[in-house]
C-alpha positions in Angstrom: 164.9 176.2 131.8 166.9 173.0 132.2 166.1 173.5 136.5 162.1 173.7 135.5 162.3 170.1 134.4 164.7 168.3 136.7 162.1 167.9 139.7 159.3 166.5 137.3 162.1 163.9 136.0 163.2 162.9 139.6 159.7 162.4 140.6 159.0 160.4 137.6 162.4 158.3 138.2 161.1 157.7 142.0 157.1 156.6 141.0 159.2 154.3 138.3 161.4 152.8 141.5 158.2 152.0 143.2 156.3 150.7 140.8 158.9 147.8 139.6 159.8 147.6 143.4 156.2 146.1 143.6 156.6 143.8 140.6 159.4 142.4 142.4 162.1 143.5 139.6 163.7 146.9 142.4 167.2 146.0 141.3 168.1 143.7 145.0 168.3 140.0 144.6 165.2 137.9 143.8 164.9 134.2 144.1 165.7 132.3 141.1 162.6 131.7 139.1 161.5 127.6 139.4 162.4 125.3 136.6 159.1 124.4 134.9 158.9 120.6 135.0 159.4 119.1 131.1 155.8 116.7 130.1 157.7 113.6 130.2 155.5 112.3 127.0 157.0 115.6 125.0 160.4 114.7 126.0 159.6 110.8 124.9 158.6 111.9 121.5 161.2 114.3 121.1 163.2 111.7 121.0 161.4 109.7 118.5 162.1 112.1 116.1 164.5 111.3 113.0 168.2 110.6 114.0 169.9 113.8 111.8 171.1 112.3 107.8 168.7 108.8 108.4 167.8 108.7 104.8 164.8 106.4 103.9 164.7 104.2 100.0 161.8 102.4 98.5 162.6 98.8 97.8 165.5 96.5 99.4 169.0 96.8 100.1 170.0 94.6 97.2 168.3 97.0 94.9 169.8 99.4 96.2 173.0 98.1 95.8 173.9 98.6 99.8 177.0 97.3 100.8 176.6 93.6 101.4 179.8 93.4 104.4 178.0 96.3 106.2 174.4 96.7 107.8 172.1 93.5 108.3 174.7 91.5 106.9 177.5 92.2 108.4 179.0 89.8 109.9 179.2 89.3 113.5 182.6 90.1 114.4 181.8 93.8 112.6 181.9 96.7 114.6 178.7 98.6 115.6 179.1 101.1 113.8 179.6 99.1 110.6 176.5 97.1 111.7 174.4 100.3 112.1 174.9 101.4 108.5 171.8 100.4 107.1 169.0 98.4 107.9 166.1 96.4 105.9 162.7 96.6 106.5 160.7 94.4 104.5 157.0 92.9 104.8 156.7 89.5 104.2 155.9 85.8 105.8 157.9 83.8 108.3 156.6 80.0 109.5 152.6 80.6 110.2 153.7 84.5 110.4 152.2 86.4 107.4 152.5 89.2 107.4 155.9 90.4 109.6 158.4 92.0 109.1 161.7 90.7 108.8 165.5 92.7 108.1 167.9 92.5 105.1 169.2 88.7 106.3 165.6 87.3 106.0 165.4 87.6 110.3 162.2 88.3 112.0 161.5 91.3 114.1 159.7 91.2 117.4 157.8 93.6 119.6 157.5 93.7 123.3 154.4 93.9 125.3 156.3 95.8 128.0 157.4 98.4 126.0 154.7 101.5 125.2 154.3 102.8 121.0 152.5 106.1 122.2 154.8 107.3 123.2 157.2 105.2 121.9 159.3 103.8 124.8 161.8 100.8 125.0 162.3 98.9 128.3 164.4 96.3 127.2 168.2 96.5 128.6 170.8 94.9 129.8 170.1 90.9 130.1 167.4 91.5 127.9 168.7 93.3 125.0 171.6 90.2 125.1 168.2 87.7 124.3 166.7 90.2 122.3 168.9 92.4 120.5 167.1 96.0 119.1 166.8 96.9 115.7 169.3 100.1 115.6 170.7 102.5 112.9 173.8 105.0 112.7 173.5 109.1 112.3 173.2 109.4 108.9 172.2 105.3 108.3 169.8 104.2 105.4 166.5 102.5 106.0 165.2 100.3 103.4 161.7 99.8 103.2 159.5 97.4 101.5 155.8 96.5 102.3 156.0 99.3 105.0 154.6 102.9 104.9 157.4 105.4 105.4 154.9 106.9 108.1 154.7 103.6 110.0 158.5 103.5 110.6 160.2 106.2 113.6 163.2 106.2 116.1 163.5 105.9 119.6 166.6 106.9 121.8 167.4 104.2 124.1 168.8 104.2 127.7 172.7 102.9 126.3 172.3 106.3 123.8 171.9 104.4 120.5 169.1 104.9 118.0 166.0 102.0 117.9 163.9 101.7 114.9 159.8 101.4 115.5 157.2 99.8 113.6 154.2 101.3 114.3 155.4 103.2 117.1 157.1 100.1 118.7 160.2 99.4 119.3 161.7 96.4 117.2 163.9 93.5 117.9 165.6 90.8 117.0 165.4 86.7 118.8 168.8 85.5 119.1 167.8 82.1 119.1 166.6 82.7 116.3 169.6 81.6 114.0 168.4 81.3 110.2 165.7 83.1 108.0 162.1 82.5 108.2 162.8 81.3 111.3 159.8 82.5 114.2 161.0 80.7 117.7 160.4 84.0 119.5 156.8 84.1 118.7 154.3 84.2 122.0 157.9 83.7 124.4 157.0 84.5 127.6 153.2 85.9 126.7 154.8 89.4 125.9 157.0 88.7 122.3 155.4 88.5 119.0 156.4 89.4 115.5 155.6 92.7 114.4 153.3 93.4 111.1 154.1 96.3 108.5 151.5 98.7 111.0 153.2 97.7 114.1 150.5 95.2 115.6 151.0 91.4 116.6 152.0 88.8 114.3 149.8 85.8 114.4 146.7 86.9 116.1 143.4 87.0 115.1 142.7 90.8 113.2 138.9 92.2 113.2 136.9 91.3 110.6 135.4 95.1 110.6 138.2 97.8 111.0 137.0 101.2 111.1 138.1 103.6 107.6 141.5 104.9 107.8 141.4 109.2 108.0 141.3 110.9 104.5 145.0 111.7 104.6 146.7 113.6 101.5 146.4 112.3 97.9 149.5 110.6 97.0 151.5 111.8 94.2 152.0 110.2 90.9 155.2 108.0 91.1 158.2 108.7 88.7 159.8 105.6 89.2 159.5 102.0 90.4 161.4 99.0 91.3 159.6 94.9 90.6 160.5 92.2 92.0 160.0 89.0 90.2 159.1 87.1 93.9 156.6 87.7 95.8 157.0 89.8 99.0 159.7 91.9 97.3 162.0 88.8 97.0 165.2 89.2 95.2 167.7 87.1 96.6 166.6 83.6 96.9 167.3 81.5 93.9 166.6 83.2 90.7 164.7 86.4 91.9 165.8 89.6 90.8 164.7 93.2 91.0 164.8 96.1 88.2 163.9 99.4 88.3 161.6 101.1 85.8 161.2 105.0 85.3 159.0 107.3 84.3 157.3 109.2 82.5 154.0 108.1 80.9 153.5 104.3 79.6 156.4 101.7 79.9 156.3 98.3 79.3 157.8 95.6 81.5 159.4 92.4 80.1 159.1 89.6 82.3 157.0 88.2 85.4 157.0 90.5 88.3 155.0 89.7 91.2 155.7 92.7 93.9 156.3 96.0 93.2 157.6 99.2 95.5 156.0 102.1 93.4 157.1 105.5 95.9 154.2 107.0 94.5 150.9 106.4 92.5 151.4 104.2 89.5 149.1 102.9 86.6 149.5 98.6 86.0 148.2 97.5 83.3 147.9 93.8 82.2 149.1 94.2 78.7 151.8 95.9 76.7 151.2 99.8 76.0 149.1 100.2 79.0 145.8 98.4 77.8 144.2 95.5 78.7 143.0 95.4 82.5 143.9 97.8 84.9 144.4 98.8 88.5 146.1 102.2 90.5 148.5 101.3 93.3 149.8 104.0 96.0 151.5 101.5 98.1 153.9 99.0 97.7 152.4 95.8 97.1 153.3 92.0 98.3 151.8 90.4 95.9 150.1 91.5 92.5 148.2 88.2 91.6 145.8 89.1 94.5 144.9 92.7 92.0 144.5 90.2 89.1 147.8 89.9 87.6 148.8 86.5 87.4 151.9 87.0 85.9 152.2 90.5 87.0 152.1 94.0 85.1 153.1 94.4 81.4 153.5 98.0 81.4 152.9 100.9 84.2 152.2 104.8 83.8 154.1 107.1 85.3 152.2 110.5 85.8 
């Protein structure tokens, strides 16, 4: 019996050799197969994408109670990584700027026209990045942000192998003759430097009067916690500013004048004490509440 099937097998074996012979795959040596070339713009935003452990908080350093000898205010002697710990983002106005951006030490932040934010791309090395020193962060850094949509702020791997923060999709730096806060001399140098907004565009020049509506993006959820600033533009620092927190759920009341607030969510204001009196529903952090109708800010939110 076994001899009955042994010449169907062989033939079935042999009509098997042929037909992978003619696919090329007959068991002798075959070329190598070519290397696909990589879409450079897929390789560009792949490495955009967030450094692993970058962690990002709602309001400023100070409120978070960073570590004032490390990040944006370390001092200059500090090693990188020391320097690279955190970073501030914060929306606010420098000289004619307003709005820019500017870090934890009050410094402005500049884009470059030479650089691309779709992808984002930075071409400033060497010489340049002495003049113009980029915005970087640490594996596993913090960035605080406030006046500036999480979405608006990404990474970029430079040429030297560190991490660059973007605004917008660009690339940001800092001016290093630039030497105190609110200070703006690299504004318009050379025709290609200009401080960056919260959105990424250019500081200082002239914005449409009609800007097409934004997309219907996902509604934002209720906030459970918030921090206020009794300065405007999320100042807490300079002379008797301060910033508290104040959490959720349902109606709180604030006591005192705030006059910027960093919700992470959807909050409630109201103008008066147990959430009556006038009222307005934030999503976004916001600069300055006077401009909603608060004159001496919010005196109570609700959270939910």
């Amino acid at each position: 019996m076994l001899r009955k099937h042994v010449a169907p097998f062989a033939a079935l074996i042999a009509l098997g050799a042929l037909a992978l012979s003619a696919c090329g795959v007959d068991g002798s040596a075959q070329p190598a197969p070519q290397a696909q070339p990589v879409d450079q713009r897929v390789q560009q935003e792949s490495a955009g994408s967030d450094p692993a452990g970058v962690s990002f908080l709602a309001g400023t350093a100070r409120s978070n109670k960073a570590d004032p000898n490390t990040g944006d205010l370390a001092p200059k002697s500090a090693p990188r990584e020391v320097k690279d710990k955190w970073v501030q983002l914060r929306a606010t106005s420098a000289g004619a700027l307003n709005p820019v951006v500017v870090n934890g030490a009050g410094m402005t932040l500049y884009r470059f026209d030479k650089d691309t934010a779709n992808p984002s791309e930075s071409t400033c090395d060497g010489e340049c990045a002495q003049t113009w020193p980029p915005v970087t962060i640490a594996k596993g850094g913090k960035v605080f942000i406030a006046g500036i949509a999480k979405r608006d702020v990404g990474f970029v791997k430079r040429a030297d192998g560190r991490t660059q923060l973007t605004v917008g999709g660009w690339p940001v730096y800092l001016f290093s003759k630039d030497v105190k806060p609110g200070d703006t001399l690299g504004q318009g140098v050379g025709g290609t430097w200009f401080g960056v907004t919260p959105n990424g565009q250019k500081a200082g020049t002239p914005v449409a009067t009609t800007t097409p509506p934004a997309p219907a993006g996902p509604a934002v959820p209720p906030a459970t916690s918030a921090t206020l600033f009794s300065g405007k533009n999320f100042d807490d620092f300079s002379g008797t500013n301060f910033a508290t927190g104040v959490t959720g759920p349902g109606c709180q009341d604030v006591r005192g004048d705030f006059l910027s607030i960093a919700p992470g969510g959807s909050v409630k204001l109201w103008s008066e004490p147990g959430c009556t009196g006038k009222s307005a529903v934030i999503t976004d952090d916001v600069r300055d509440v006077t401009a909603l109708g608060f004159p001496t800010g919010p005196k109570s939110l609700f959270f939910g």
